[in-house]
N, C-alpha and C positions, 0 to 999 in steps of 0.2 A: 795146273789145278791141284789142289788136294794137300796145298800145305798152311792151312787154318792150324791146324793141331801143332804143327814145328812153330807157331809163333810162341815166343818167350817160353820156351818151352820147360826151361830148367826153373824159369820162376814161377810156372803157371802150375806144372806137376808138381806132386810128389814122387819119391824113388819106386811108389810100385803102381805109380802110374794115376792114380785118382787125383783130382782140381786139388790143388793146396786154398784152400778156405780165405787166407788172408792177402793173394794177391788181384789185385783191384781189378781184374778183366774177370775173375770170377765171381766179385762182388754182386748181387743181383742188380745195383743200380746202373753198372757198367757194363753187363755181360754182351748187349747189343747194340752196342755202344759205335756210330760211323766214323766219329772223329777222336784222334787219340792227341791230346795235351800232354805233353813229354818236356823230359830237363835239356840242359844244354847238349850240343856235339849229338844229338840224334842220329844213328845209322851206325854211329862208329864201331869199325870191328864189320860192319854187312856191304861188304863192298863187292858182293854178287848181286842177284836182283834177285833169289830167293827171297829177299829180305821183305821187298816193297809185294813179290806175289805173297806170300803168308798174309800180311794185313790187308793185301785187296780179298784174299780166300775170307779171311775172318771174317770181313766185310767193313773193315776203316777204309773212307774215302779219303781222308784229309790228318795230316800229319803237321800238331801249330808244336812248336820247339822256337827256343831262343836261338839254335841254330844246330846246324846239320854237318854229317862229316861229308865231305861233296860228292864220293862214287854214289851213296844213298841218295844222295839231293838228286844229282842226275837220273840215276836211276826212276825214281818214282814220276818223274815227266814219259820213261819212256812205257809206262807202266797205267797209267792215268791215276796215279796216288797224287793229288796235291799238297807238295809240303809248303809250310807257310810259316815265315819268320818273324816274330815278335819280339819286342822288347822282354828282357827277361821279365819287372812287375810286370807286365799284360799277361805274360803267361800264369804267373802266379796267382792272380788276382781272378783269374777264368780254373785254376785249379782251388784257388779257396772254395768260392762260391758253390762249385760241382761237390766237392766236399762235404758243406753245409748245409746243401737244399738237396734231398730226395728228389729225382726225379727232375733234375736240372739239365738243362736240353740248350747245348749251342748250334746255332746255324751260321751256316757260311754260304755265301756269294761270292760263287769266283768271276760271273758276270762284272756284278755291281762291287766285286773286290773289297768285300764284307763279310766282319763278325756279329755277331747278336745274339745274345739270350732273348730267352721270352719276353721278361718283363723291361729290357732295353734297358737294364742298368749296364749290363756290357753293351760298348755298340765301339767295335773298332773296325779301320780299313786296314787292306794290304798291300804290299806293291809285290808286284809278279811282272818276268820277262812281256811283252805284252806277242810274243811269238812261239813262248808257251803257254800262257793264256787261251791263244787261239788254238793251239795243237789239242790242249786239254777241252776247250769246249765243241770241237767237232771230232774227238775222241781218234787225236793222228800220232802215231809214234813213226819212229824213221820209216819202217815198212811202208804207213801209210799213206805218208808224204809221197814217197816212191812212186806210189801205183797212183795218185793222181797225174802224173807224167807217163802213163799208161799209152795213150795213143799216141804221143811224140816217140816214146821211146821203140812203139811198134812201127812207128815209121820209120824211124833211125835203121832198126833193123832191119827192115825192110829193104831197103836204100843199099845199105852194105851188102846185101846177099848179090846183089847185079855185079 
């Protein structure tokens, strides 16, 4: 916890540390912004998982890019960041928009495996693993996979101690 502040840190600050004005997370339309619309190769270069905890701190659930560098793409499964791959236009066409309308608000369904604006002139689907799908809607990463083999594996050792 506690690394909101190290996202994009060199584009969001200035050198003596106050919000630089003209990058878009400190815009007021974006500041609280859950889902972050990004260029191609997203992640690249954050091939720790500091990357995916900063935008879960900041508070982005959902990560849509035309595509990902894959440590980041993994990462964020094991993280409950949903990245989500679009056509390069989709992606543009969900950044014009957010651009042009104040106060423009995408939702996503990773249920129903869906995009949508408000007024439904966006409305795209996604395809996702459907084994991270299920990881991400009952909130499992490898740990928690683990511990649902909990009383097998306390039998196992069980067994072994004799």
């Amino acid at each position: 916890t506690g690394f909101q502040d190290a996202l994009f840190f060199s584009w969001r600050y200035n050198e003596d540390g106050s919000p630089r004005e003209d990058f878009v997370l400190n815009l007021p339309n974006y500041r609280n912004a859950t889902v972050l619309v990004a260029g191609r190769n997203f992640g690249c270069g954050s091939s720790r998982e500091h990357a995916p905890w900063a935008l879960r701190d900041y508070g982005i659930r959902c990560v849509i890019a035309p595509s990902f560098a894959d440590i980041f793409y993994n990462n964020c499964f094991q993280n409950s960041l949903l990245p989500i791959a679009l056509l390069e236009e989709q992606v543009q066409q969900i950044m014009d928009k957010a651009k042009a309308e104040p106060g423009f608000r995408l939702n996503v369904d990773l249920e129903a495996q869906r995009i949508w604006d408000d007024s439904e002139e966006i409305s795209l689907t996604f395809d996702i693993d459907p084994f991270r799908r299920h990881c991400l809607l009952n909130g499992l990463d490898d740990i928690g996979l683990t511990l649902q083999q909990e009383d097998k594996i306390g039998a196992y050792e069980a067994r072994r101690r004799l």
